[in-house]
MDAnalysis code that builds the backbone (N, CA, C; Angstrom):
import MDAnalysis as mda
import numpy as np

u = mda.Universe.empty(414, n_residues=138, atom_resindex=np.repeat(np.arange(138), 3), trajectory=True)
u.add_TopologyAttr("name", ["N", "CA", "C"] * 138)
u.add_TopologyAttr("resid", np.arange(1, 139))
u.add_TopologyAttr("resname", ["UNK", "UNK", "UNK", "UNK", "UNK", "UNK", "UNK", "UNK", "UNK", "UNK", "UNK", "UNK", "UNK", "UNK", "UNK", "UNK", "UNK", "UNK", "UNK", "UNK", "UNK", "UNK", "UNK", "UNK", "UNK", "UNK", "UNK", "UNK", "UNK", "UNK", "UNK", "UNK", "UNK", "UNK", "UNK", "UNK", "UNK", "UNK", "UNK", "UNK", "UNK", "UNK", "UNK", "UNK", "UNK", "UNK", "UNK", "UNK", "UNK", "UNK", "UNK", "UNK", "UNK", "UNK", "UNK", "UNK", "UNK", "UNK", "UNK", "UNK", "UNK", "UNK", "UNK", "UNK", "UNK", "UNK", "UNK", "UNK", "UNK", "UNK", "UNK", "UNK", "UNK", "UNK", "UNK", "UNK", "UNK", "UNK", "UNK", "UNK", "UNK", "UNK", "UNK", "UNK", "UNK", "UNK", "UNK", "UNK", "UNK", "UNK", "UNK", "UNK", "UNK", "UNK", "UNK", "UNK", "UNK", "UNK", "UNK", "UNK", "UNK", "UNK", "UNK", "UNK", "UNK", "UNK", "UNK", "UNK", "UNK", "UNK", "UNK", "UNK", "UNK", "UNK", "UNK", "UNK", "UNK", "UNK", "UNK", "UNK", "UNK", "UNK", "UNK", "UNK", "UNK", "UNK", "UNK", "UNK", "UNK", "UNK", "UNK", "UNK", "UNK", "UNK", "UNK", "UNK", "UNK", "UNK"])
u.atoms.positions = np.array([
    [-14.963, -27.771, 48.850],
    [-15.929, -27.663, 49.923],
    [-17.304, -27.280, 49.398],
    [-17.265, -26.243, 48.407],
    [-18.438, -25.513, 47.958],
    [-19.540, -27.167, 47.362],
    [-19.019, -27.922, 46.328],
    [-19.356, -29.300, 45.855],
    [-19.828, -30.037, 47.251],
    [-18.955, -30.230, 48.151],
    [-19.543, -30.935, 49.095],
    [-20.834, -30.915, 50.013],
    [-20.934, -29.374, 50.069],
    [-22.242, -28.257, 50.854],
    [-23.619, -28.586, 49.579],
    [-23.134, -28.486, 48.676],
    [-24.159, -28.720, 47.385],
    [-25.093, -29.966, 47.772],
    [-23.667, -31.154, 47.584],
    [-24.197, -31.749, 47.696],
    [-25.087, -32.343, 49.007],
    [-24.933, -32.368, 49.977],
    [-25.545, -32.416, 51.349],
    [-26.846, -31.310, 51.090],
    [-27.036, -30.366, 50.858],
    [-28.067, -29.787, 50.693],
    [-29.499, -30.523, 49.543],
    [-28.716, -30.897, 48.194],
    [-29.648, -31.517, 47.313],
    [-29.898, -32.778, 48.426],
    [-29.309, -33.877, 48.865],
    [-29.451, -34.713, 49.635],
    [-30.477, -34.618, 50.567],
    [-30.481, -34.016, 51.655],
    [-31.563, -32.849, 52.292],
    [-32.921, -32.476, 52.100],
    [-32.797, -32.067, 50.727],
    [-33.672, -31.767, 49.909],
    [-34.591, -32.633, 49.484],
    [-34.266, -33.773, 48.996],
    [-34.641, -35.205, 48.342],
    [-35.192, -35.592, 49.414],
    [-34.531, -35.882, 50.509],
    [-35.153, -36.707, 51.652],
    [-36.539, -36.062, 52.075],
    [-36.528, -34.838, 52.134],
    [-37.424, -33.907, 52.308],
    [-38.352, -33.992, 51.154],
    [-38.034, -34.060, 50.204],
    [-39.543, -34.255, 48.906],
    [-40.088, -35.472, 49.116],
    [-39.270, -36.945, 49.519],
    [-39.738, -37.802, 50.047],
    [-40.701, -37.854, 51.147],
    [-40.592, -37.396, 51.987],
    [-41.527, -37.387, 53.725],
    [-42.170, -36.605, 53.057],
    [-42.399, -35.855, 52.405],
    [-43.940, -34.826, 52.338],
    [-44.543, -35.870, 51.289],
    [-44.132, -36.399, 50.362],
    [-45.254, -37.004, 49.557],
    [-45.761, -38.057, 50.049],
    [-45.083, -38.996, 50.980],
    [-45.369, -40.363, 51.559],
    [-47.018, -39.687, 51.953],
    [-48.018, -40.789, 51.209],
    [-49.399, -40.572, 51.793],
    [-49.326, -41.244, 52.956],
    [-50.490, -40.720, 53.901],
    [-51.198, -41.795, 55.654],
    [-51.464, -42.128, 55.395],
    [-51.317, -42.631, 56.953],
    [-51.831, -44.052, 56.586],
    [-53.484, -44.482, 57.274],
    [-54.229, -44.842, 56.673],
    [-55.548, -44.845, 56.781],
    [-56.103, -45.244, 58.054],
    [-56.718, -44.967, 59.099],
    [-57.034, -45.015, 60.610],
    [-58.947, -45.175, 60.286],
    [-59.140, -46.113, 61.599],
    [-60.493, -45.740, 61.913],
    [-60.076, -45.747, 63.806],
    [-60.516, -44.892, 64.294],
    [-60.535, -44.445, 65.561],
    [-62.208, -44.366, 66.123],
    [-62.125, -45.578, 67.162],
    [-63.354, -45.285, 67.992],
    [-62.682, -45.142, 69.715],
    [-64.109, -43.787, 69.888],
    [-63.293, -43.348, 70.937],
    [-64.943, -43.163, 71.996],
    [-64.484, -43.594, 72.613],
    [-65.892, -43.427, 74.340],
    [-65.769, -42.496, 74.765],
    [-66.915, -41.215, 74.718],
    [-66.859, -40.108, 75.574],
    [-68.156, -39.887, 76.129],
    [-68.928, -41.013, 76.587],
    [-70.241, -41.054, 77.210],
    [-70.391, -41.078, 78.267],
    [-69.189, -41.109, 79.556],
    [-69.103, -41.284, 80.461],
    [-69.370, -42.558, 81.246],
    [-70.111, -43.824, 80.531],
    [-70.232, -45.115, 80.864],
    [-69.631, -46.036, 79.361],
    [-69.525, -47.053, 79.716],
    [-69.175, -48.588, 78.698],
    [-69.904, -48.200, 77.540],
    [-69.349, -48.452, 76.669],
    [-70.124, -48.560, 75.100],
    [-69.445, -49.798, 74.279],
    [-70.487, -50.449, 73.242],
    [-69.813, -51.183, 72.409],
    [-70.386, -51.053, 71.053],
    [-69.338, -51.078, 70.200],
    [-68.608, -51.410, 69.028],
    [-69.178, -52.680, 68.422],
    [-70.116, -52.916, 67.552],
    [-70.213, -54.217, 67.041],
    [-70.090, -54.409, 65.231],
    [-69.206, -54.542, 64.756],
    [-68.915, -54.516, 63.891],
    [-69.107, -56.412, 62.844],
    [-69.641, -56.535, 61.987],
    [-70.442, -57.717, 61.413],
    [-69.890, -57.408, 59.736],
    [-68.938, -58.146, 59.780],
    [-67.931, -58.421, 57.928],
    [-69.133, -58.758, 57.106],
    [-68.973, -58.342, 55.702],
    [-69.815, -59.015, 54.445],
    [-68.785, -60.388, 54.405],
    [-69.474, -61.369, 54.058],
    [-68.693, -62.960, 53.868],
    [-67.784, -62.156, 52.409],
    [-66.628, -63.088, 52.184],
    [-65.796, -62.859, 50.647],
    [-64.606, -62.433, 51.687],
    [-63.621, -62.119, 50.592],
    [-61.764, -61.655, 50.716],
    [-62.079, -60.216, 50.288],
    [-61.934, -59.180, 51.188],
    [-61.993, -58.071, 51.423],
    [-60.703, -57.421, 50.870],
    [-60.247, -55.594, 50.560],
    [-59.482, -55.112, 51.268],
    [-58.898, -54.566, 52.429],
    [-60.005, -54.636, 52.451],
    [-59.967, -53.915, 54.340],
    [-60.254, -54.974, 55.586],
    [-59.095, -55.096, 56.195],
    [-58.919, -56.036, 57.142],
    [-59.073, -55.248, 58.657],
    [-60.057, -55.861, 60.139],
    [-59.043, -54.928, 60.879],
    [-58.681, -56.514, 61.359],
    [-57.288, -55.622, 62.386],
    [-56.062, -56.533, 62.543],
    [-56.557, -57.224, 63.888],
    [-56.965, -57.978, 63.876],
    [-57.912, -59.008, 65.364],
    [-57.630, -60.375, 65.116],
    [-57.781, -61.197, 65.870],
    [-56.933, -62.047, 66.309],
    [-58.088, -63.175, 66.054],
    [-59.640, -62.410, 66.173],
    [-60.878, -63.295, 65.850],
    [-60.840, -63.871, 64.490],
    [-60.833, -65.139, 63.940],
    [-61.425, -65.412, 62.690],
    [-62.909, -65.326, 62.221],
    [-63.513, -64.594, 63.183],
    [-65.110, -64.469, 63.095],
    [-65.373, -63.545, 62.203],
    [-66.725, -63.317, 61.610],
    [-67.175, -62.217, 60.456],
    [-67.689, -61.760, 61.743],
    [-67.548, -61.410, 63.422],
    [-67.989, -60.395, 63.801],
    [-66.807, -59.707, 64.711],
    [-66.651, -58.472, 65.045],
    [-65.954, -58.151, 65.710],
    [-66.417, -57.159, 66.991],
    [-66.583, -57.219, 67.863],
    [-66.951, -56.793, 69.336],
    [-65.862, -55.848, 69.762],
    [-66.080, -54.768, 69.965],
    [-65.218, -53.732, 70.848],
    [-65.919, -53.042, 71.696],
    [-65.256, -53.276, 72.798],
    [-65.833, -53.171, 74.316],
    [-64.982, -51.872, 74.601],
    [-65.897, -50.527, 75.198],
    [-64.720, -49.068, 75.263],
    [-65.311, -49.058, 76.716],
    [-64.592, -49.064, 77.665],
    [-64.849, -48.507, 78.847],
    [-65.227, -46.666, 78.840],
    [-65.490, -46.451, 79.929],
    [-64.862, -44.800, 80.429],
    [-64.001, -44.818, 81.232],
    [-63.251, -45.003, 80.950],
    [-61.868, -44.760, 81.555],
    [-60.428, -44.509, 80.489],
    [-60.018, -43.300, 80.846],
    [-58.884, -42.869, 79.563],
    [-58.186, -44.397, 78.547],
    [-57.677, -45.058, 79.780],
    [-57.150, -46.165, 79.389],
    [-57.600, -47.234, 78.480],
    [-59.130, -47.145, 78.803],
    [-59.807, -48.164, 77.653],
    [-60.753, -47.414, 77.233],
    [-60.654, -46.426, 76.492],
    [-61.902, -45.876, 76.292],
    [-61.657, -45.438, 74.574],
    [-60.922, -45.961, 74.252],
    [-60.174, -45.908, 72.378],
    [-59.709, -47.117, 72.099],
    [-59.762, -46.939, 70.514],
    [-59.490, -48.226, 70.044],
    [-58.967, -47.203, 68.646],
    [-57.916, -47.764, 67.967],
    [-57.742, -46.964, 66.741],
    [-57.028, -48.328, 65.801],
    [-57.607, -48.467, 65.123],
    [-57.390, -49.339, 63.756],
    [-57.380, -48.882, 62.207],
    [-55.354, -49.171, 62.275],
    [-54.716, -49.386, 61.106],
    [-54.805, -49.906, 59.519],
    [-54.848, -49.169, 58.703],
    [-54.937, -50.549, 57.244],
    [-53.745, -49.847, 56.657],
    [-53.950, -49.426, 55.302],
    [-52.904, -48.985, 54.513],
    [-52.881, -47.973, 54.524],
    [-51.960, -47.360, 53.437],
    [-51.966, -45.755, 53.453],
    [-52.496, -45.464, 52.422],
    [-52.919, -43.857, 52.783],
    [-53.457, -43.256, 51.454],
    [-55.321, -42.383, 52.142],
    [-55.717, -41.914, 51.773],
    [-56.622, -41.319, 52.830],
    [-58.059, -41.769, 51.763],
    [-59.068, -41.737, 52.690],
    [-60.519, -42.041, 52.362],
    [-60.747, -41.403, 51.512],
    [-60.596, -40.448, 50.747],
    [-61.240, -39.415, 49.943],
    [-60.805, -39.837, 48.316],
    [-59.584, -40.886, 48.604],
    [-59.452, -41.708, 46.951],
    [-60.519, -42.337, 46.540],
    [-60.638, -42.453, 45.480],
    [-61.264, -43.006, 44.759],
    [-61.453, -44.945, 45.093],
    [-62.556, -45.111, 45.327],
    [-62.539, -46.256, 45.496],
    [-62.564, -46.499, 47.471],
    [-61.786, -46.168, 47.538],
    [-61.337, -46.503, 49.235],
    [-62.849, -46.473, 50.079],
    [-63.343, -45.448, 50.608],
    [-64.215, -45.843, 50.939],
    [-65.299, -46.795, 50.636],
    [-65.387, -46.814, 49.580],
    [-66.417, -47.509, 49.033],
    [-66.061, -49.425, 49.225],
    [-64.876, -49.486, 49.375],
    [-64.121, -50.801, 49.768],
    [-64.283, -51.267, 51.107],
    [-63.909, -49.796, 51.919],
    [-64.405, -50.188, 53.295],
    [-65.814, -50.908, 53.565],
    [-66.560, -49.731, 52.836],
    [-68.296, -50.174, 53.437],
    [-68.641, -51.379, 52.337],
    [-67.883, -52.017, 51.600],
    [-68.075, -53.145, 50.828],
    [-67.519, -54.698, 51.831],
    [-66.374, -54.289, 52.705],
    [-66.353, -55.014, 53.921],
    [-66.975, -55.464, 55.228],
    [-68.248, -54.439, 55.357],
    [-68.931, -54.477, 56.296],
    [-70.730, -54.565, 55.850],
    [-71.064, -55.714, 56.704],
    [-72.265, -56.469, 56.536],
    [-73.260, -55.014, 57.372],
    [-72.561, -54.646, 58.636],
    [-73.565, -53.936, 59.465],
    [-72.439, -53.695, 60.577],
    [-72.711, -52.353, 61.334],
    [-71.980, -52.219, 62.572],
    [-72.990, -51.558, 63.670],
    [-73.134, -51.372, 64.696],
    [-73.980, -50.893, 65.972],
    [-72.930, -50.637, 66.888],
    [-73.651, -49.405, 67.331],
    [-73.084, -48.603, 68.558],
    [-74.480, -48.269, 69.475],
    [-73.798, -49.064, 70.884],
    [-74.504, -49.097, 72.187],
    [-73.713, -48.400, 73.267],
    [-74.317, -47.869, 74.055],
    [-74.432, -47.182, 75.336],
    [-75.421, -46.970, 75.722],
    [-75.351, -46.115, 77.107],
    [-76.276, -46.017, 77.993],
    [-77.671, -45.297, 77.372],
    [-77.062, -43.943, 76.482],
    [-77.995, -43.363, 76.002],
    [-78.229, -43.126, 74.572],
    [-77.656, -44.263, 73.604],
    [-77.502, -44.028, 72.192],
    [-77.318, -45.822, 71.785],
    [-78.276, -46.531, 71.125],
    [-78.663, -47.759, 70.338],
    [-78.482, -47.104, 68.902],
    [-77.370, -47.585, 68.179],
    [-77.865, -47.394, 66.307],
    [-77.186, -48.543, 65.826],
    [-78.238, -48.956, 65.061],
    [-77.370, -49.890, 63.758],
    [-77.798, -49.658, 62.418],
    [-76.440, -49.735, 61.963],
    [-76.336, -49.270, 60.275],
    [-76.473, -50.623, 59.841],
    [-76.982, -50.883, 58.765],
    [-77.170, -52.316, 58.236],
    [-77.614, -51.966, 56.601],
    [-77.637, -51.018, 56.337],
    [-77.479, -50.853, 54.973],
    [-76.431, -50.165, 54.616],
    [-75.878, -50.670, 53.166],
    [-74.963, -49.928, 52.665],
    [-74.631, -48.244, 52.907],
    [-75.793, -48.299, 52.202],
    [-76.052, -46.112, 51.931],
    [-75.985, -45.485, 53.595],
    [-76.665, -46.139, 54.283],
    [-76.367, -45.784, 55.736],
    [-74.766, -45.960, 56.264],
    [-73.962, -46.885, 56.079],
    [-73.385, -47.587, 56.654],
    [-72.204, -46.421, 55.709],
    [-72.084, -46.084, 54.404],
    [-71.328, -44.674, 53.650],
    [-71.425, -44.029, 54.290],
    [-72.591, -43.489, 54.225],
    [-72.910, -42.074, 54.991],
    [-72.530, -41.660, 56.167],
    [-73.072, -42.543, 57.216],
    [-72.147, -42.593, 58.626],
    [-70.828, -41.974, 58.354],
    [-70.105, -43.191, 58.082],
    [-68.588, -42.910, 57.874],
    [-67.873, -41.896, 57.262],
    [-68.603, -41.629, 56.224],
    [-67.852, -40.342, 55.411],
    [-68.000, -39.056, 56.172],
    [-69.344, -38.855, 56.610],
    [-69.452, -37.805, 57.776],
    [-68.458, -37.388, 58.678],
    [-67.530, -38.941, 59.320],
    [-66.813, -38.725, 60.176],
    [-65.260, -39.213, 59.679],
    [-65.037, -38.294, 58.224],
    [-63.793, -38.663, 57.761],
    [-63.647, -37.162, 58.364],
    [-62.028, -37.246, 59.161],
    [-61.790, -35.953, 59.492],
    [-60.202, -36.210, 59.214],
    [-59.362, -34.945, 60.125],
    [-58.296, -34.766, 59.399],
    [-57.409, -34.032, 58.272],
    [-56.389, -33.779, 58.538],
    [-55.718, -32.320, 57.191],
    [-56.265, -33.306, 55.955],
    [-55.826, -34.891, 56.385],
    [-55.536, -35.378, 54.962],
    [-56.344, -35.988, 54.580],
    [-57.658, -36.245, 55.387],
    [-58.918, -37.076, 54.990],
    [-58.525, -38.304, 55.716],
    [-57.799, -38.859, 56.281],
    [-57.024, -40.322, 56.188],
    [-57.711, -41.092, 57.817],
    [-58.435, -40.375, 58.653],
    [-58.836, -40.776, 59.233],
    [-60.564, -40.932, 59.698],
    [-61.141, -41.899, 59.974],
    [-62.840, -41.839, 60.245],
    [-62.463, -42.351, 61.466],
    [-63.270, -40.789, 62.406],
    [-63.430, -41.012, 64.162],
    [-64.795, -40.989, 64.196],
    [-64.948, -42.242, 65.104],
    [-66.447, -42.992, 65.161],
    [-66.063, -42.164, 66.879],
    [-66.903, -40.566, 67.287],
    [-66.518, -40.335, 68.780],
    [-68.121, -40.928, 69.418],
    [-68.122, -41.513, 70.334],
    [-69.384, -42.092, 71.057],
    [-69.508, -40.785, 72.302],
    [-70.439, -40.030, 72.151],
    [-71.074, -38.750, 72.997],
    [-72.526, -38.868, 73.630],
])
């Protein structure tokens, strides 16, 4: 019995060293808290990227429309795992993107340069693990 408890415990154990090392998985979260419609305009550099988001458009532009209303008022987009703060990663992202703008009622910006278009983003890497950039519209 004593062998059998052993073993179920090392077992246990393992599975458990597993789930803590698995890195996240990398998020960008835009979220509407302006109390009216905002949009999201996001404009690809031409080339084969790493960073894909998952849209259905074959266009180098991508449009996200956030209501105020709980229901549509987020958008959160998936890539791989592993968090922004590696080496390389960010810098891949903003190597994917030509330019992005955020509109509402009381806030017009567009990033259209690189160094802008870093900066933004890294600002709003949050999270225990770094692994997510929340674009919040206020």
């Amino acid at each position: 019995m004593k062998l059998k408890e052993n073993v179920i415990t090392l077992l246990l154990v393992s599975i458990s060293c597993l789930l803590l090392s698995c890195d996240p998985v990398q998020t960008i979260i835009i979220e509407n808290a302006t109390g009216s419609n905002a949009t999201v305009t996001i404009i690809f550099s031409p080339g084969d990227h790493m960073y894909k988001f998952n849209e259905e458009s074959f266009s180098d532009t991508l449009v996200v429309e956030l209501e105020n209303t709980p229901e549509n008022s987020y958008r959160a987009f998936h890539f791989g795992i592993g968090t922004w703060k590696t080496a390389g990663s960010l810098d891949s992202l903003v190597a994917a993107l030509e330019s992005f703008s955020i509109k509402s009622l009381n806030f017009n910006e567009t990033f259209d340069e690189k160094v802008a278009i870093r900066n933004y983003l890294e600002d709003n890497i949050v999270s225990r693990f770094k692994q997510t950039i929340e674009i919040k519209l206020e």
